[in-house]
N, C-alpha and C positions, 0 to 999 in steps of 0.2 A: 613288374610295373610298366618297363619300356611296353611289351607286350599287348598289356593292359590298353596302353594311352594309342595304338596302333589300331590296335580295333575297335576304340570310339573314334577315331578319327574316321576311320575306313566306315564306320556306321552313319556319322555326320556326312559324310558323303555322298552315299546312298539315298538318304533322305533327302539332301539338295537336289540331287537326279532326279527324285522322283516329283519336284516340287513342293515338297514336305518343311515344312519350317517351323522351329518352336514359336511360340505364341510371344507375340511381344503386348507386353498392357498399357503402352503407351502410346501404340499405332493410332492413330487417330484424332492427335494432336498434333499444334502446326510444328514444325520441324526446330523451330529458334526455342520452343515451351518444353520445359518441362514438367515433372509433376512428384512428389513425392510421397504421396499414397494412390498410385496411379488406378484407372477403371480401366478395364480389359474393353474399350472401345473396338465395335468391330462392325462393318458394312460400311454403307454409305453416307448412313445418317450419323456425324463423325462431326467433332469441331474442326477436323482440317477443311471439310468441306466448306465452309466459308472464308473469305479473305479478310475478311472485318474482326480484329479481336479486343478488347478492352482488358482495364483494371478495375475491381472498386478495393479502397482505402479508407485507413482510418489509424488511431495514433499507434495502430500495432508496427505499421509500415513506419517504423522512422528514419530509416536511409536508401531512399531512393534518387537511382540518378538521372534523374528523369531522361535526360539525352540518349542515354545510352537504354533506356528502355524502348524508348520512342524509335533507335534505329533499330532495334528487334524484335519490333511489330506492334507494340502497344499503341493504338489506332484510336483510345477515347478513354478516360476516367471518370468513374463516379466516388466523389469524395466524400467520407462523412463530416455532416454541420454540426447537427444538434441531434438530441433525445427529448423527448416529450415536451416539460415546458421551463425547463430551467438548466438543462444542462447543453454545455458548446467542445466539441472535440479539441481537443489543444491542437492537433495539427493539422488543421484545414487550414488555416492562412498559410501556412507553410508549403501544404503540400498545392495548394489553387496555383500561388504565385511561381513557384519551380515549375511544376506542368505547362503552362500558361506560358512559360520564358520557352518552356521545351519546345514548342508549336502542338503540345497534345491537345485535345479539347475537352470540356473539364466544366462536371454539372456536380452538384452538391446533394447529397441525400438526408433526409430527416427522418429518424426511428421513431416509429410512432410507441405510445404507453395510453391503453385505456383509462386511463386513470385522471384523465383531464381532457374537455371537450380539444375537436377538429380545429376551432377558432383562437383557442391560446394557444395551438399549438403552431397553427399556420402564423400565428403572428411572434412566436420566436423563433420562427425558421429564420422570416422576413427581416426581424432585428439584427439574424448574425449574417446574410448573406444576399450583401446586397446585387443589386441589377446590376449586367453589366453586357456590355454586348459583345457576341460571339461565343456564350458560354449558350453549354447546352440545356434542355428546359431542368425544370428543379423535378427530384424523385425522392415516392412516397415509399419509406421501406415500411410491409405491413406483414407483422407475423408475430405467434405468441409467444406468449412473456413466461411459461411455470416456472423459473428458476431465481425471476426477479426478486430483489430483495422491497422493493417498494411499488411496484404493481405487477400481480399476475390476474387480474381480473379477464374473465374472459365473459363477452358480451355476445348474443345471440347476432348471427347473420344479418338480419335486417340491421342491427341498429353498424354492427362493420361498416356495411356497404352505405350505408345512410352518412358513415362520418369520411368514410373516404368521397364520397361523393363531395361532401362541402369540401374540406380541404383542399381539394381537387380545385373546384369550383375558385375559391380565395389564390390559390396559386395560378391561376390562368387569367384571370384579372389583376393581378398586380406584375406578374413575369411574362405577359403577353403571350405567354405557350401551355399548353396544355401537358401535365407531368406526366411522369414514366412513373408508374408501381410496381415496385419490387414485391415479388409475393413467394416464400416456400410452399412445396407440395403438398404438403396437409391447409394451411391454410388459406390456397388457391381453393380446392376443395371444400372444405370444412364449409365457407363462406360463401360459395358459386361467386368469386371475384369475378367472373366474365362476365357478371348482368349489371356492373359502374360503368354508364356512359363516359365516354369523352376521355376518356386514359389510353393510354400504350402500357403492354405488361411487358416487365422484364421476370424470368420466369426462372427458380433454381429447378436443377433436375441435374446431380450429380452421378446418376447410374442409368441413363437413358435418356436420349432424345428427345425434346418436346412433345413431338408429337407421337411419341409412344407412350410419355408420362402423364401429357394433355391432350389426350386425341380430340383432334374437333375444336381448341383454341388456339387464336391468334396472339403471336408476342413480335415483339422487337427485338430484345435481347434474351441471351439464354447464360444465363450463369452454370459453366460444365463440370470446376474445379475450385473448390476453397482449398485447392493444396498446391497451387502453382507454382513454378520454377521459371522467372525469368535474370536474363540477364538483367542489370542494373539495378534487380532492388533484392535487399536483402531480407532471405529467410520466404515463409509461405507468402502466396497471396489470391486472391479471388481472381480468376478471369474469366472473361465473359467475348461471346461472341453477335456479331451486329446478321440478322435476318434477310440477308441480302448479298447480292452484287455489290462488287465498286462502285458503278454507275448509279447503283439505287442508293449506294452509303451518303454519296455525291450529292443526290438528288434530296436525300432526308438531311444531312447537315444546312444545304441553302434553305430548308424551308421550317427547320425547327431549332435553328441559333437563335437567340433572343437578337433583338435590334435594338 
């Protein structure tokens, strides 16, 4: 056995010489993140490459500290409000108000359900979360339902883009900013969501780079991991990275906080 353990060592050595290194599947995350079903991330096009990383949340996350996330890189959250046109996440009050003490910055999202127009739904966003200034603009989550127990209705593209488009519309006129659309990869696709004016897409792609998953679309945020590992909050969580430089993080926080 001594033997044995002698000449993997003396082997691991060799291979360090040579340059050779076993594969880590977590290279390519920021250093404070971890991951727990991790993706063998590799190149350049990597979530470390950006300095900007976020959360989004919902009442799964029920003990987070926000401080201590915030000092290990959590840079912005998106919180869940509401679902279609009658249901409110129990811990959005919770989780807005601790963020918000933390100095995170902190926008709300609503899961849409075809199963009820753009306009009751925009206006139960608006009943559970109201204006406020400094938070970031409000975000449309859009993606399908088969599993729903009370809407899996699935609606041709036109009429999709037709209902994000109002929504859109109602949220930019009552929140003075124009929202961020959360969209997964099929039904980025599915939908040609890149032809709704006047939106920012934040875009899942959890085994590949935007722009290898969306060649030729423009996002703001990139959701890389629904299996995160950060310090301060317990158990999984989504995080997301911001499409930029500091300076440019800088430059889109002064010009898309609400007032």
């Amino acid at each position: 056995m001594r033997h044995f353990r002698l000449l993997a060592l003396l082997f691991l050595a060799t291979l360090a010489a040579c340059g050779v290194r076993e594969p880590d599947p977590v290279r390519g995350l920021p250093s404070q993140f971890g991951d727990a079903a991790p993706y063998a991330w590799r190149g350049r096009n990597v979530p470390a490459a950006y300095p900007v990383h976020g959360i989004d949340v919902a009442r799964y996350q029920t003990r987070i500290d926000w401080s201590v996330a915030r000092n290990n890189g959590v840079r912005f959250a998106f919180i869940k409000a509401t679902e279609g046109g009658d249901y409110a996440d129990p811990m959005l009050r919770n989780h807005f108000s601790s963020a918000t003490a933390a100095g995170v910055p902190v926008s709300a999202y609503h899961y849409y359900y075809f199963c009820r127009t753009a306009e009751e739904q925009a206006a139960w966003y608006i009943a559970n979360v109201p204006r406020r200034a400094g938070d970031l603009p409000p975000v449309l989550d859009m993606e399908w339902t088969p599993t729903s127990r009370t809407c899996n209705r699935r609606p041709p593209p036109e009429e999709v883009r037709r209902d994000a488009a109002v929504y859109a519309s109602i949220m930019t006129q009552y929140y003075g900013q124009r929202p961020i659309v959360y969209l997964t990869v099929d039904f980025f696709r599915d939908n040609e969501m890149w032809r709704v004016p006047g939106v920012e897409f934040w875009l899942r792609s959890v085994a590949g780079h935007p722009s290898e998953v969306h060649p030729g679309h423009d996002w703001t945020f990139w959701q890389y991991t629904g299996t995160g590992l950060i310090p301060g909050i317990e158990g999984r969580v989504d995080i997301n990275a911001y499409r930029g430089s500091e300076q440019q993080w800088n430059n889109w926080l002064a010009v898309r906080r609400q007032r």
